[in-house]
N, C-alpha and C positions, 0 to 999 in steps of 0.2 A: 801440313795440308795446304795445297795452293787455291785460290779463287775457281782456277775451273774446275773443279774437283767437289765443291758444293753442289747438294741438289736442290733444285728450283724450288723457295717459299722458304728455304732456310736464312738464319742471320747468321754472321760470325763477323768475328772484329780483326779488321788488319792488324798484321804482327810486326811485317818486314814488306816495305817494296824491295822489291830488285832491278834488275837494267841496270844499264849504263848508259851516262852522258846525256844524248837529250831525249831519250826514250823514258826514262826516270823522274826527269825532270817533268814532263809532259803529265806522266801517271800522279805524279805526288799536285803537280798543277789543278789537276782534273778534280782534286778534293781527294785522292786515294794516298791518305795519309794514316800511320799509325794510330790505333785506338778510336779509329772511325768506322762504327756499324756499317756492313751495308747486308741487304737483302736479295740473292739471286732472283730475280723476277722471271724471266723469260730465258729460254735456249733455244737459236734457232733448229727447224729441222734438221740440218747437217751439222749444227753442233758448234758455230760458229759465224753469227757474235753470241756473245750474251751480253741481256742485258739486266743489268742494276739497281738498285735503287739505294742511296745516301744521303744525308742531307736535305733531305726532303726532295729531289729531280733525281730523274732517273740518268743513267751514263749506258752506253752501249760500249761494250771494248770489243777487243778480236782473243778468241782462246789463248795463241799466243803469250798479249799481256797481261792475261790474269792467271796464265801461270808461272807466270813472276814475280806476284801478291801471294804472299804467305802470309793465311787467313786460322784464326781459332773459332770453330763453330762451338753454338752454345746449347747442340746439341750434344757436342760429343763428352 
């Protein structure tokens, strides 16, 4: 299951970032690193960004990169 694929108010813990080069490096930058909770907070109305919350701040990404984040909810 990837990041944008969570629904709003769920947690689940990254498993795997993805990308390459400096798109990866950017995401793992941003605190979107393996074995890091975060929390889907907000989806805009067309579905694109969302936003997050880890670490205690919250991060906005674009669908895109978070379905590049392959996340285990602890719901499922």
């Amino acid at each position: 299951m990837t990041l944008d694929q969570i629904e709003v108010g769920t947690e689940a813990k990254i498993i795997k970032v993805g990308g390459e080069g400096q798109l990866r490096v950017r995401l793992l930058d941003m605190g979107l690193i393996p074995q890091t909770v975060v929390r889907v907070q907000k989806v805009a109305p067309m579905g694109d960004p969302i936003e997050i919350h880890l670490r205690g701040y919250a991060l906005t990404i674009r669908k895109e990169d978070a379905a590049r984040i392959e996340v285990q909810s602890f719901s499922a």
